[in-house]
C-alpha positions in Angstrom: -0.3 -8.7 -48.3 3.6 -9.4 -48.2 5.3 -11.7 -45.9 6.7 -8.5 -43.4 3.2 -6.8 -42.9 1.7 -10.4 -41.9 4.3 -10.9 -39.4 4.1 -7.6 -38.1 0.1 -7.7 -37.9 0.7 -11.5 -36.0 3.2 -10.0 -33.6 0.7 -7.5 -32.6 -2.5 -10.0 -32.4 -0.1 -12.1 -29.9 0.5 -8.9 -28.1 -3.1 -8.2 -27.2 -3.4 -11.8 -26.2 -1.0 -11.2 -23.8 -2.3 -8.9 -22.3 -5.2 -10.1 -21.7 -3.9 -13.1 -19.8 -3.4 -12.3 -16.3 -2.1 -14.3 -13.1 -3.1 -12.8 -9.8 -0.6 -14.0 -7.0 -1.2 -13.3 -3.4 1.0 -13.7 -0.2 0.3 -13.2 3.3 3.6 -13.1 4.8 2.7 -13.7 8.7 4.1 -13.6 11.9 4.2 -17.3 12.6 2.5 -18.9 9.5 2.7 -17.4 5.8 0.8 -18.5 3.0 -0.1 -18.0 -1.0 -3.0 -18.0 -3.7 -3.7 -17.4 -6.8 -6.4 -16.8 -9.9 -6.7 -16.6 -13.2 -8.7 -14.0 -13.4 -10.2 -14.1 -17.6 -12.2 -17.0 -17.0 -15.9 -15.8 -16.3 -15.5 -17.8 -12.5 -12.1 -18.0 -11.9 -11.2 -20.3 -9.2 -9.3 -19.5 -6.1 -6.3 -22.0 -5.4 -4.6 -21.9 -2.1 -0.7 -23.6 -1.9 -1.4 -26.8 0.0 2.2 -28.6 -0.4 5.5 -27.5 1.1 8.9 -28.6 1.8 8.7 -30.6 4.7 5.4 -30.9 5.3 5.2 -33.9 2.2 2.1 -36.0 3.0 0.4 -33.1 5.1 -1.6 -30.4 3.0 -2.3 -26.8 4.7 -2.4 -23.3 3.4 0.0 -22.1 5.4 3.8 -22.5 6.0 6.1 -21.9 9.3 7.4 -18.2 8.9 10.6 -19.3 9.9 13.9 -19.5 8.3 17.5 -20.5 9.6 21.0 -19.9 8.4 23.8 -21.6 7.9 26.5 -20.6 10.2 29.2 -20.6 7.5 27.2 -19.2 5.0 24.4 -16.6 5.1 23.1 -16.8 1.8 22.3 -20.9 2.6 19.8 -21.3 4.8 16.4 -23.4 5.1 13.0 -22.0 5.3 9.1 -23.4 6.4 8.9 -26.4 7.6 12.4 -27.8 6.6 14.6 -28.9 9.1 16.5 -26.7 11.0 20.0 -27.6 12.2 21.1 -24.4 13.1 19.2 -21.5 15.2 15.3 -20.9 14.0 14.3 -17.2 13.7 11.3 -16.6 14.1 8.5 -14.0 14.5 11.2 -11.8 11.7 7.8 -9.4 10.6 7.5 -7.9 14.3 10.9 -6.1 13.4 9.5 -4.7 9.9 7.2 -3.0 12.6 9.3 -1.7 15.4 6.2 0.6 16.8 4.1 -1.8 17.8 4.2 -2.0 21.4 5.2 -5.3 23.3 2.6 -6.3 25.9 4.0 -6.9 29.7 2.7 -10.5 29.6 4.7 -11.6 26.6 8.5 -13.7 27.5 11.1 -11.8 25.8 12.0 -13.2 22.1 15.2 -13.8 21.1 14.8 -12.9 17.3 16.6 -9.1 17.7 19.7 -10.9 19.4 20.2 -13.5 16.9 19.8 -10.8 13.8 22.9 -8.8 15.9 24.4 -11.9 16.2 24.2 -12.9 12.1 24.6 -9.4 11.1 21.9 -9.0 9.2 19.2 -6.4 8.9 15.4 -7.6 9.3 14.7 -6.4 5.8 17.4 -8.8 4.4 16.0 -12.2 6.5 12.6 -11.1 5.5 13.5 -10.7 1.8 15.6 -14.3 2.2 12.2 -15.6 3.0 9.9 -13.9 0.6 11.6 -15.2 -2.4 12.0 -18.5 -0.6 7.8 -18.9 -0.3 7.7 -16.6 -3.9 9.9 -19.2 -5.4 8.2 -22.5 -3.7 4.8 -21.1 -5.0 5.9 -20.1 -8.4 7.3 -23.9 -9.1 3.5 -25.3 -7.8 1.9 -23.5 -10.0 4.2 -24.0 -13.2 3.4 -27.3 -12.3 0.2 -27.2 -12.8 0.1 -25.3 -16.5 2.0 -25.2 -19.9 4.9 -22.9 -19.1 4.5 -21.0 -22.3 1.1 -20.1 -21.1 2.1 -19.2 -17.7 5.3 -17.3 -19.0 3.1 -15.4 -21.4 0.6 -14.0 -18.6 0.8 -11.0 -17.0 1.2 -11.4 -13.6 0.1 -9.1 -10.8 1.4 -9.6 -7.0 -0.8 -8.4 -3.9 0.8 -8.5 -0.7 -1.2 -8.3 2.4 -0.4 -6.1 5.8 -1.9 -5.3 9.3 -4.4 -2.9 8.8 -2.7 -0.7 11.8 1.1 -0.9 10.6 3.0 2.1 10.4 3.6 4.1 7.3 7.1 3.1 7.9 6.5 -0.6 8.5 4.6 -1.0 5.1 7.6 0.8 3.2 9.9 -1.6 4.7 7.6 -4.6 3.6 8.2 -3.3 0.3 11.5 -2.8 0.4 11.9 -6.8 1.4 9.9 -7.5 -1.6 11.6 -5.4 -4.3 15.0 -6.7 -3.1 13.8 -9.5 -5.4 12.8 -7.5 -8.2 9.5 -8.6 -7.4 7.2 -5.8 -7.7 4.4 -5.9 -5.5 1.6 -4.1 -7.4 -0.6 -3.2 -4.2 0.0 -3.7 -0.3 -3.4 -4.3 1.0 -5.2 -4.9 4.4 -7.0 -8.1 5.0 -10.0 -8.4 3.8 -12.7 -11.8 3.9 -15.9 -12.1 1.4 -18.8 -10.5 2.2 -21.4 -11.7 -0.6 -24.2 -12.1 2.2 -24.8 -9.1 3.3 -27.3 -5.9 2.3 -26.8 -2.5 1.8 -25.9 -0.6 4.6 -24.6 -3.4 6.9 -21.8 -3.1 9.0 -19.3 -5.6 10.1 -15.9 -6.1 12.0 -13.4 -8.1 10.9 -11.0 -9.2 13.9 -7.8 -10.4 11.8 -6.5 -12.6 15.0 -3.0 -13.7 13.6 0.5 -14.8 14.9 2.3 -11.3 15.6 -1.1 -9.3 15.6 -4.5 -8.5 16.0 -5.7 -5.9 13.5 -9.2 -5.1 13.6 -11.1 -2.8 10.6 -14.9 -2.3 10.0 -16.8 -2.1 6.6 -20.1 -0.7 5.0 -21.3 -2.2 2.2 -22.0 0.6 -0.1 -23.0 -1.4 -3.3 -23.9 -5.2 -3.9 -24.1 -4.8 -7.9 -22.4 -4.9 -10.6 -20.0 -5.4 -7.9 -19.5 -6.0 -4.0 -18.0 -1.9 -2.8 -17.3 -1.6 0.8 -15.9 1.4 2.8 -14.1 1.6 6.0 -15.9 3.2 8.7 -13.4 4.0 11.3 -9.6 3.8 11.8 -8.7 0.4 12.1 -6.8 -0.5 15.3 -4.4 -3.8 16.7 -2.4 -4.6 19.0 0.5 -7.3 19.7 -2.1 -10.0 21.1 -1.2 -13.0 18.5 -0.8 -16.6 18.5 2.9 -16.6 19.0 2.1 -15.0 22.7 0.4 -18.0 23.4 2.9 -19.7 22.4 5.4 -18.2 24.4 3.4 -18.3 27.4 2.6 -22.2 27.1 6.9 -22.5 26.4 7.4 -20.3 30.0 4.4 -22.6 31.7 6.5 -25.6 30.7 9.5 -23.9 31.8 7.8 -22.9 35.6 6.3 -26.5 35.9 9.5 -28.5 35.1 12.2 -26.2 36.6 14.7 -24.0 35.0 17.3 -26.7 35.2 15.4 -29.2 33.3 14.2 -26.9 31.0 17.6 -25.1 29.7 18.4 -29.0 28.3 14.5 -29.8 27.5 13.9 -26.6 25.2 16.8 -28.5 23.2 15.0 -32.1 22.4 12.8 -33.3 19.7 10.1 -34.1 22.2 10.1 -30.5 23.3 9.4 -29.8 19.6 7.0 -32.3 19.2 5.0 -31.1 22.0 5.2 -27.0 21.3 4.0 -28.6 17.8 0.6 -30.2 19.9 -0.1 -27.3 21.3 0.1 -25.1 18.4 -1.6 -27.5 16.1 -4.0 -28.6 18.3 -4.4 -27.4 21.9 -4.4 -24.0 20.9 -7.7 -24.0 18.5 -9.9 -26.9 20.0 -9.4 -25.3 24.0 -13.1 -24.0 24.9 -12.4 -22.8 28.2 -13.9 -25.4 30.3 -12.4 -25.9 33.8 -13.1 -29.6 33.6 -11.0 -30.1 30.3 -7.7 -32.1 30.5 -5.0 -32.5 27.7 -1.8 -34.4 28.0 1.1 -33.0 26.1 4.3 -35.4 25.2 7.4 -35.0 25.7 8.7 -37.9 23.9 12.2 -39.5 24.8 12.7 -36.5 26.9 13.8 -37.9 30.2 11.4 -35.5 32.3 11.6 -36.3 36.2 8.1 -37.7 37.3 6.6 -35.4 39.3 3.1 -36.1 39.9 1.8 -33.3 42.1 2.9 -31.3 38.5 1.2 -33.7 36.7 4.0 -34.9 34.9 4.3 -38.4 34.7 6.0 -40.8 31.7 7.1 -37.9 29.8 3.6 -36.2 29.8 2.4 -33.4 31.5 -1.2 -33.7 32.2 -2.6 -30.1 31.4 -5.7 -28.7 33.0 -8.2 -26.4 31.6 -7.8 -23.7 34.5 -4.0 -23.9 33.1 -4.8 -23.3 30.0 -7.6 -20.3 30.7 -4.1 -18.6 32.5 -2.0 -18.7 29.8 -5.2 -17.5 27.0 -6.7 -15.2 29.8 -4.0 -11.7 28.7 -4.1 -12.2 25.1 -8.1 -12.8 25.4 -8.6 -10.0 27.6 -6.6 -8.0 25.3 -8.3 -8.9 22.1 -12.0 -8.6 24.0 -10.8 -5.0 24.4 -9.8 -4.0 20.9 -13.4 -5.7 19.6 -15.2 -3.6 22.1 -13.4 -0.3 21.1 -14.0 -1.0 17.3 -17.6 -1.6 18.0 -18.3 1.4 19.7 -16.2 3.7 17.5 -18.6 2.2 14.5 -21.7 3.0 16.2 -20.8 6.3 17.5 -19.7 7.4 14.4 -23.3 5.8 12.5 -25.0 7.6 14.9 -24.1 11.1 14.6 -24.5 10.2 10.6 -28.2 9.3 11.6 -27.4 6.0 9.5 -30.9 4.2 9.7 -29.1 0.8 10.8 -26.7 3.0 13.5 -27.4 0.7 16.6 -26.5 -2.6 14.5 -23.7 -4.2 12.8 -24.3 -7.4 11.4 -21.5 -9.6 12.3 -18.1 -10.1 13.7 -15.9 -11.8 11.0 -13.0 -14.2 12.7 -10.2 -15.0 10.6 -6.7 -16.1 10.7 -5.1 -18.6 12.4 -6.0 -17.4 16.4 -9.0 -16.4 14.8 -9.6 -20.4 14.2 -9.9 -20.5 18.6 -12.9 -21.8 19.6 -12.1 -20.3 23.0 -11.9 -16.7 21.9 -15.1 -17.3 19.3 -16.9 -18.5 22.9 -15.8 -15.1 24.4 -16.4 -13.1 21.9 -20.1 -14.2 21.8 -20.4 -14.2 25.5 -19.1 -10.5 25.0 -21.2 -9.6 22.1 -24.6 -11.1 22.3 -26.5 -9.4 19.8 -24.1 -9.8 16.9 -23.6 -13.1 14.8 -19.6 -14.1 15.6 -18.6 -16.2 12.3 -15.7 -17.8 12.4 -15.2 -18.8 7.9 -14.4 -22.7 7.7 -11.2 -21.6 5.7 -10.3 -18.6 8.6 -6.8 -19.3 8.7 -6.3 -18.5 4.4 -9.1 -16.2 4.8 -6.5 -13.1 4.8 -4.5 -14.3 1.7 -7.6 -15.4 -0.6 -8.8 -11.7 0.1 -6.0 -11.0 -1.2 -6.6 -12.2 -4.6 -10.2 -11.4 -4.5 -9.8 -7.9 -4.1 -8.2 -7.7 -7.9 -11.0 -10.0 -9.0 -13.5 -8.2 -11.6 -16.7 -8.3 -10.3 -15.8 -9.4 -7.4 -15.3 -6.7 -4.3 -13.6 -3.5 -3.7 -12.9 -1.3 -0.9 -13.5 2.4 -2.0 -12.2 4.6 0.8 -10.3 4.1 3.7 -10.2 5.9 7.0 -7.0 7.8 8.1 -5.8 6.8 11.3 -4.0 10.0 12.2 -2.8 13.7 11.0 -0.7 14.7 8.4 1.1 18.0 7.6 3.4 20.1 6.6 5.6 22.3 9.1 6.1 26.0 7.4 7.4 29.2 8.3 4.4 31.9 8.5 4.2 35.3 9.2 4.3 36.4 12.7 0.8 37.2 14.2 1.7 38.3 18.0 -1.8 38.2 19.1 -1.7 34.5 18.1 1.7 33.1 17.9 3.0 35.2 21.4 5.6 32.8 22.8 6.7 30.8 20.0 9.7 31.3 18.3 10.3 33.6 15.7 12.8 34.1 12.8 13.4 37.4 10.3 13.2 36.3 6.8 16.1 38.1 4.7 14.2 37.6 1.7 11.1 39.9 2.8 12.3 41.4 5.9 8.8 40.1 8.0 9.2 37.7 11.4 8.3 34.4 10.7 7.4 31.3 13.1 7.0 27.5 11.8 3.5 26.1 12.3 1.7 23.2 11.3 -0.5 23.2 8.2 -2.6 19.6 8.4 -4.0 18.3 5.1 -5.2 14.9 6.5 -7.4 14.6 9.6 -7.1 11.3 11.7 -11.1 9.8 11.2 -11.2 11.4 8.0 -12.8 9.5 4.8 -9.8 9.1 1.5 -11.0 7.6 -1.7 -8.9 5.2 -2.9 -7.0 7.0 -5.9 -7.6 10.1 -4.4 -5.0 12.8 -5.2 -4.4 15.3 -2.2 -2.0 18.6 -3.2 0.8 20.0 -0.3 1.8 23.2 -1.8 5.4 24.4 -1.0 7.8 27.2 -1.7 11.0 27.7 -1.7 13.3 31.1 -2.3 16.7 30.8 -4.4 19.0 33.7 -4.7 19.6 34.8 -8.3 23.1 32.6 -8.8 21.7 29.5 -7.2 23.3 26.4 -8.8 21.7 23.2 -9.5 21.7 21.1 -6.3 19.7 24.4 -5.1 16.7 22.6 -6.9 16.8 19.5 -4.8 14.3 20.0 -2.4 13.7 18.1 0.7 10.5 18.4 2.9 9.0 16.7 5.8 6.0 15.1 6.1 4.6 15.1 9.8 2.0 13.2 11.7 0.1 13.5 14.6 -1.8 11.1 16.8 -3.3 12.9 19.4 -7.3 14.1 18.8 -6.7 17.2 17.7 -3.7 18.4 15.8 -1.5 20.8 17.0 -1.0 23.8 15.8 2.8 24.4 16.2 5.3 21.2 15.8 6.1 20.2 18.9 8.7 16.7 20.5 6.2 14.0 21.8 3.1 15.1 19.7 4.3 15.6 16.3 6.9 13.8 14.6 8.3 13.1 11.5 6.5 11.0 8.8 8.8 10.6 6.3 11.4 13.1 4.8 10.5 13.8 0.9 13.4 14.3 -1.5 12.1 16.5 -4.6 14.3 16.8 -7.7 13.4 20.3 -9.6 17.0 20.4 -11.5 15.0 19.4 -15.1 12.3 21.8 -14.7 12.7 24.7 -16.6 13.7 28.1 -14.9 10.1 29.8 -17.0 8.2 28.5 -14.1 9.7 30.1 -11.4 9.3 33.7 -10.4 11.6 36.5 -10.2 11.2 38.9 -7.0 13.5 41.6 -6.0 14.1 42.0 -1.9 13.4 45.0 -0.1 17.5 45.6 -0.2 17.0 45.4 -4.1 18.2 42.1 -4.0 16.7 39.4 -7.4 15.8 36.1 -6.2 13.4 33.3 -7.0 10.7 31.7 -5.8 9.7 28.5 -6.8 6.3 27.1 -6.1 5.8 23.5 -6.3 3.0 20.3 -5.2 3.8 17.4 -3.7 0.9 15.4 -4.8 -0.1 12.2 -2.5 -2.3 9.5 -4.4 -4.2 7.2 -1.2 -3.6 3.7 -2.7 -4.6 0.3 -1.0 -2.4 0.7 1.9 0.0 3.0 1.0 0.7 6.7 -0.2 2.5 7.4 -3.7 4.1 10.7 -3.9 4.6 13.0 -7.1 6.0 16.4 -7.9 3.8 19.3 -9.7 3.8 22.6 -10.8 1.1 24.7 -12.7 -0.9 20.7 -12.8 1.9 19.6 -14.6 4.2 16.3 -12.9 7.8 17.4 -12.7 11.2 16.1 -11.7 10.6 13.0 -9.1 10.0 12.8 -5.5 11.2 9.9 -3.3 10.7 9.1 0.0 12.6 8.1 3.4 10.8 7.2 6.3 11.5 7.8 9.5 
């Protein structure tokens, strides 16, 4: 064998070996805390390493980081991230505006993050792709450390990024976007999902994602235990802004009412004001069980607070009582209660009617994240929910991200359908039926010479089951005179939702609305596929037929372009 065909047949032996080496990186980017693992997943048990060590947190090991960053005021590409410190303004909170749906509950203190993006002039997309590759970056130099950078340089590396189970088409597509500014490419958005090796076929279970921002809460089946774990979603997950950082902004307005506004406008300023939001959030906020009779003192240190003992404030510390603290949990508690009660009921409803043989019980309530960690809202919830097991994981606060990982694991688990949480449609313009469209609008097509009137055509049904990699077909249409030029074959189309229990049948302001607007590109498709029709004038035109094809992936939907089975020209999408 001569000296070329050995190299070649070496290069290709080192190919395969690539590609068999795989790194599995997850992030949970979060509200108030953010965290990352990771797995090689070829050895037979792969282990699952959480990021313990960040910048300024040296000497302290957790799996999670401050989602915070702040920028220099001279320079906006400089800024620090985490737990660093901050000289300049903090923003925090910066994934609530990747989601600008999501409802802000009366109880909540305003935030300041909005005004300080207006006041830096940057989008939330940009600060939340500043601290992406920040964390990306941070975790990426860990784990070099930790290997032969040949080795790790060689592997293929696939990224899973984790989202609220109840964001908005639009807020997952802007997650993305923060990602691929880095020319990272996030293989798969997924929602949260925990281990659930313990259960038996059939058995249902909640898991109650209780984060910073948001509460997201989603319900499983296990469907199969072998060769490996399969689950399917039972009903459409919901959430709500009931998160850690409220508490946190109610215990910052409490200090503000029992101190005075004065005091407080120079207070919120200090290091011991920062030391003591830091008790509360490290320490207050998860070991609190509710009891009237409990008492925690909070310092202020070197803060120069006036003693004022029928406050309780006395030496710098502000003796807290438990009926304090039950006022400032009670909303976001109440709130939470609420959105577990409604997910519990949907799932038994919905066994029921299915005659599902274990329809009156689901197994457990699963508890993660870092409210999730509260043993105040675990006492509730079993108070609430006597007759299923509340389990709270040891690791509930890196539950989210390790899920992450685990859900590209082999043999590991798998979700295998999801449940849509709404409608979706196309709007298009039909013939005129008086007998049923009598009142609407109508519009005389020149092509045909008919009345037409737009109505909705609905191809996904809120509650209904999607397979993961399932392909759904939207058939469209359009009409081209005979001399149409090019830009004639860029189509756009709109993809509409609808919330409301049943769709409508005609678009209509406040029920339906605009999905996202689809932009298909026909100009390289040749003109053999369309078809040539003469108008009742005598008139040639064209009409091209055409799929937009939607593939249901993790979290997301991937659009394509067809015609006669065939993938065409692109399709891109803007959301609204």
């Amino acid at each position: 064998m001569d000296s070329n065909r050995l190299d070649e047949l070496l290069q290709s032996v080192l190919k395969v070996h690539e590609t068999e080496d795989q790194l599995i990186i997850g992030l949970d980017f979060g509200t108030t805390f953010s965290g990352v693992a990771y797995a090689f997943p070829n050895s037979n048990k792969p282990d699952l390493v959480s990021i313990l060590d960040w910048p300024g947190l040296e000497g302290h090991k957790q799996p999670k980081v401050p989602t915070v960053i702040s920028y220099d005021r001279k320079d906006r590409s400089t800024f620090t991230w985490g737990a660093q410190k901050h000289k300049n303004e903090k923003i925090e909170g910066i994934k609530l505006l990747l989601d600008i749906e999501q409802e802000t509950p009366i109880y909540l203190p305003a935030s300041n993050t909005a005004a300080e993006l207006k006041r830096l002039g940057k989008p939330a997309v940009e600060v939340a792709a500043d601290y992406i590759s920040a964390i990306y970056k941070h975790a990426m130099g860990r784990i070099e450390s930790k290997m032969p950078a040949d080795y790790l340089q060689m592997c293929q590396k696939k990224f899973v990024l984790s989202v609220p189970a109840v964001w908005s088409d639009k807020a997952k597509d802007t997650t993305l976007k923060a990602s691929t500014l880095l020319d990272i490419k996030w293989q798969r958005l997924i929602p949260g999902i925990s281990i659930l090796k313990n259960g038996k076929l059939g058995d249902a279970f909640v898991l109650c994602d209780a984060g910073g921002g948001t509460v997201d809460l989603i319900s499983y089946e296990i469907t199969a235990l072998s060769p490996r774990l399969e689950l399917k979603e039972l009903v459409p997950g919901k959430g709500g802004m009931a998160g850690s950082l409220g508490l946190n902004r109610r215990f910052e307005q409490a200090v503000k009412d029992v101190v005075g506004e004065d005091q407080f406008y120079h207070l919120r300023k200090t290091k011991g004001f920062e030391e003591a939001m830091l008790q509360f959030d490290r320490t207050i906020k998860t070991a609190f069980r509710g009891a009237a009779d409990e008492e925690w003192y909070v310092n202020f240190p070197m803060a120069n607070l006036q003693d004022d003992p029928a406050n309780n404030i006395q030496a710098n510390c502000w003796n807290v009582k438990g009926d304090t603290l039950k006022r400032i949990f009670q909303p976001l508690i109440t709130d939470i209660l609420r959105l577990v009660d409604d997910q519990v009921n949907l799932v038994t409803v919905k066994r029921m009617t299915e005659n599902h043989p274990k329809a009156k019980e689901i197994k457990a309530i699963f508890l993660v994240g870092g409210f999730g960690s509260s043993e105040y809202l675990k006492q509730c919830l079993e108070a609430a929910h006597v007759n299923i097991q509340i389990i709270q994981p040891h690791d509930a606060w890196s539950a989210i991200v390790k899920g992450a990982v685990l859900s590209q694991l082999p043999h590991e688990a798998s979700i295998t359908s999801s449940v849509a949480t709404r409608h979706y449609g196309v709007s298009a313009m039909w013939t005129y039926n008086e007998a049923e469209d009598s009142g609407q609008t109508k519009k005389r097509d020149n092509y045909t010479g008919t009345d037409r009137v737009m109505k909705m055509t609905w191809y996904i049904y809120q509650g209904e089951d999607l397979k993961r990699d399932q392909k759904l077909i939207f058939p469209f249409y359009r009409s081209l005179d005979e001399d149409f030029q090019p830009k004639a074959l860029i189509f756009t189309d709109e993809l509409i939702q609808c919330e409301a229990i049943q769709p409508a049948k005609y678009p209509k302001p406040g029920v339906t609305r605009i999905n996202c607007v689809l932009t298909s590109d026909l100009t390289g498709v040749d003109r053999s596929h369309f078809k040539t029709k003469t108008s009742p004038k005598g008139a040639i035109y064209y009409d091209v037929y055409y799929n937009l094809a939607v593939t249901i992936e993790a979290a997301v939907m991937k659009f394509s372009l067809e015609i006669n089975g065939k993938e065409f020209g692109s399709v891109t999408a803007a959301y609204e």
